[in-house]
N, C-alpha and C positions, 0 to 999 in steps of 0.2 A: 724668329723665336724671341720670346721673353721673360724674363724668371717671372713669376706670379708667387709671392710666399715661399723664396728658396726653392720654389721647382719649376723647372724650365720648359714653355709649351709654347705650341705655334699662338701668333696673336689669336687667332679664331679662338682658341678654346679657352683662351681668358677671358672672361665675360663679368663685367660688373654687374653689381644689381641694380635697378634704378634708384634702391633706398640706400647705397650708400652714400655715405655719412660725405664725402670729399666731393658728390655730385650735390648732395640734397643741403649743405650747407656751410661748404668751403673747409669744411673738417678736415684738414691735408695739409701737409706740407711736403716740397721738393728741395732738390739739386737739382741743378744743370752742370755736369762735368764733363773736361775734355780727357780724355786720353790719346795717347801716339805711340805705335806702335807697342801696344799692349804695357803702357806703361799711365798712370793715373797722374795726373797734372795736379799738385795741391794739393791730395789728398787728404792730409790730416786737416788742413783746412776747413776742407769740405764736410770731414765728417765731423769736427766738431762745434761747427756753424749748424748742422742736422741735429744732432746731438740737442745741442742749445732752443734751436726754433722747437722741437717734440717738445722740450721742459718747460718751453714757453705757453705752447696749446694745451699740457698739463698729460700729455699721452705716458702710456704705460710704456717706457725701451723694453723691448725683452732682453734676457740677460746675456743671449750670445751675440748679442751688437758690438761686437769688439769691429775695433779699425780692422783686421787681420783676416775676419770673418765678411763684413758688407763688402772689402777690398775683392776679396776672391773668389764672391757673390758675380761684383762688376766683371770680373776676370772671364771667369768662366763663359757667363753669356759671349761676350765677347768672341770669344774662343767658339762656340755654335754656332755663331754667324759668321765666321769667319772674317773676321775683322784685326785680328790681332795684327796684322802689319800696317794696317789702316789707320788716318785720326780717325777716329771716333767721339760723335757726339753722346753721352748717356743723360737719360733721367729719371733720378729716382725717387719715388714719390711714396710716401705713407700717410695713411688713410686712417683715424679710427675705425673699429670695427660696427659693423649695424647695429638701431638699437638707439632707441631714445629719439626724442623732438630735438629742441635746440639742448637741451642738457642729455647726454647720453648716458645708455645703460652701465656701460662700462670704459675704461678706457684703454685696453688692448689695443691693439693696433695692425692691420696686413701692412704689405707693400709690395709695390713693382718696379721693376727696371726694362727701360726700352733704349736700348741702341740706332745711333744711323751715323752712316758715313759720313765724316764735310769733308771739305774739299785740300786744305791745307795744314800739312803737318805742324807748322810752326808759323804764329802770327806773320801775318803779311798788312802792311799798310794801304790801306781802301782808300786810295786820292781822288776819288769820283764827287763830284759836284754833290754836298752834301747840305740841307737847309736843313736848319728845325725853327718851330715858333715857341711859345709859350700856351701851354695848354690851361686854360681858367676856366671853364665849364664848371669842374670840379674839382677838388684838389685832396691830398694824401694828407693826414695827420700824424703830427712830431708825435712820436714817443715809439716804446718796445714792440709794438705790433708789427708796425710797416716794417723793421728792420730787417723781418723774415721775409724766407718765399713760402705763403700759400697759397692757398688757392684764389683766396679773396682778389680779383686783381679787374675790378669793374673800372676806375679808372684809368689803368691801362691800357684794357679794352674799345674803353669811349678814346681816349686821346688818339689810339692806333686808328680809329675811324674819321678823326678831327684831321690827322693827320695827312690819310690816304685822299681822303674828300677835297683838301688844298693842296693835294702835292709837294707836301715836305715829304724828307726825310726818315724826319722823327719828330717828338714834339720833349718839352721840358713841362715838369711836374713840378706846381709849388705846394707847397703845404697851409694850410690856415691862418699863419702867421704870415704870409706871401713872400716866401723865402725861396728859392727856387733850389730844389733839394736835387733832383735826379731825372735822366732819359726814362723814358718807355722801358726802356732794354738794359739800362747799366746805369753804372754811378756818373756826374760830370763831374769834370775838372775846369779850372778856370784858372790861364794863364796872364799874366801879367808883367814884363819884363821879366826877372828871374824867381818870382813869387809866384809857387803855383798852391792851389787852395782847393780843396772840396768839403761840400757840405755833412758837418759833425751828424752822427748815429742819432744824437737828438732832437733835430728838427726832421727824421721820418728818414734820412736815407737808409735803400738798404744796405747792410753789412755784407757788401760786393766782395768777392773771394781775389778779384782783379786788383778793386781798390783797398784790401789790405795791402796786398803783393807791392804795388806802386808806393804807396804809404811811405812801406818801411822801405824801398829802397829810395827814396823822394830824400827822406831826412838822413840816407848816408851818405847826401852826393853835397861836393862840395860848392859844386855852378849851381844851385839852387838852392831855393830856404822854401820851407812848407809851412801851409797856415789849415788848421781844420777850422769852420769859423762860417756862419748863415752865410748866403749868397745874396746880393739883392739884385732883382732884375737890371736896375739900373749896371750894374758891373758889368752886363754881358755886352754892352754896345762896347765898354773901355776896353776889354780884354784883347790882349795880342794873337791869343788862341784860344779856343774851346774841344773840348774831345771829351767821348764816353768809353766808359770799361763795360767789358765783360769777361768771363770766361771764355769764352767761343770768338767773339772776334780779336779779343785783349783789348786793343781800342782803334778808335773812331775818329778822326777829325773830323768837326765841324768846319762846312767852308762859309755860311752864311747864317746869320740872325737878321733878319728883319733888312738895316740897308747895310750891315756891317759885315765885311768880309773876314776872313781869317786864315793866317799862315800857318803850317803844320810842322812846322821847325821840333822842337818841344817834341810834340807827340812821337815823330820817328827816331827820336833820340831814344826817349824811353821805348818803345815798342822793340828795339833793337836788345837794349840790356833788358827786356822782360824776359827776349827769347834768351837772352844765355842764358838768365837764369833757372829757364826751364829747362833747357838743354843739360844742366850742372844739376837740377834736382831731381 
């Protein structure tokens, strides 16, 4: 089952059109959010990160988008699939409505939420032989766009096939200024003895719900000092660690750049206190 516009129907009978507006020209924005057992991970987070990316594409919110309302939108489906004891992966996706070429008729807006089971309740750390390279094909550009999730996500796509084609992992995105801003999947971090750093909102990363989470609890820990601040490729050979965030897996060690291995010391330290603090909100 899936909510389609606040009503809930088997996938089959949710049918796009071919003219909408989030097929025919990225008109869209999402969420990727976790919940555990029928409880929403981040949540204000998440919806005021939505909230922000819709004001940014200039979309009409309708006025019953309150947190309290989309909250128990999620809920509910949930609850029809029977997931409620289950993590659950959701995403929630808003679309303007049809109508218009590249400048549309209106800007109202639908949306949908699709649910799926993963596998694990609370972040667990992935120690599996992990490589990424540098994706240069094409690259993301710094400023307010990138920061959101929509639809737009062509280099994502090429990297994801850069990637698959050479058997990494994953690959790292730079931006125009050849700054190395962010994974395929999630924000990076970049460790360095007790300095850990990731790349500022302004050279194109996006405003990961993971790497606020880490952020702010990065700059209340006393064993560390945080830096927001460009990356340059050259750092990533120096680094003692590298690891990526997301929602869904929290994060990532990196074991391999190029001929540079890496330790995951760091990472499971933080992945540890991400879970209490999920655990406690």
């Amino acid at each position: 089952m899936i909510n389609f516009n606040g009503q809930i129907l088997q996938e089959s009978e949710a049918n796009l059109s071919i003219t909408n507006r989030g097929y025919a020209y990225g008109d869209s924005v999402f969420e990727t959010i976790r919940v555990i057992n029928g409880k929403v991970m981040f949540w204000e987070d998440h919806y005021f990160r939505l909230m922000a990316s819709m004001r940014i594409m200039r979309m009409e919110i309708p006025h019953e988008f309150s947190p309290e309302f989309l909250e128990e939108q999620i809920i509910d489906l949930i609850k029809e699939n029977k997931l409620q004891d289950k993590p659950v992966r959701v995403k929630f996706s808003v679309f303007r409505k049809e109508g218009g070429l590249y400048t549309p008729e209106v800007r109202d807006i639908e949306y949908f939420i699709l649910t799926s089971e993963i596998q694990n309740s609370f972040y667990t750390l992935n120690e599996d032989f992990y490589e990424v390279e540098l994706f240069k094909d094409h690259y993301i550009n710094s400023g307010l766009l990138s920061t959101i999730k929509t639809n737009n996500k062509a280099v994502n796509v090429l990297g994801g096939i850069f990637a698959k084609e050479n058997d990494y992992q994953n690959c790292l995105l730079v931006n125009e200024k050849k700054s190395v801003v962010e994974a395929l999947n999630g924000n990076l971090f970049v460790v360095k003895g007790n300095k850990i750093k990731t790349a500022p909102l302004t050279d194109g990363a996006l405003n990961g719900i993971t790497r606020k989470q880490l952020v702010n609890m990065i700059k209340k820990l006393q064993e560390y000092t945080f830096e927001e601040a460009s990356v340059s490729p050259f750092e990533l050979q120096k680094a003692d660690e590298l690891f990526i965030t997301n929602v869904i897996v929290g994060i990532q060690p990196i074991s391999k750049y190029r001929k540079k291995e890496y330790k995951n010391t760091v990472a499971k330290d933080l992945l540890a206190k991400l879970n209490a603090k999920a655990r406690l909100g």
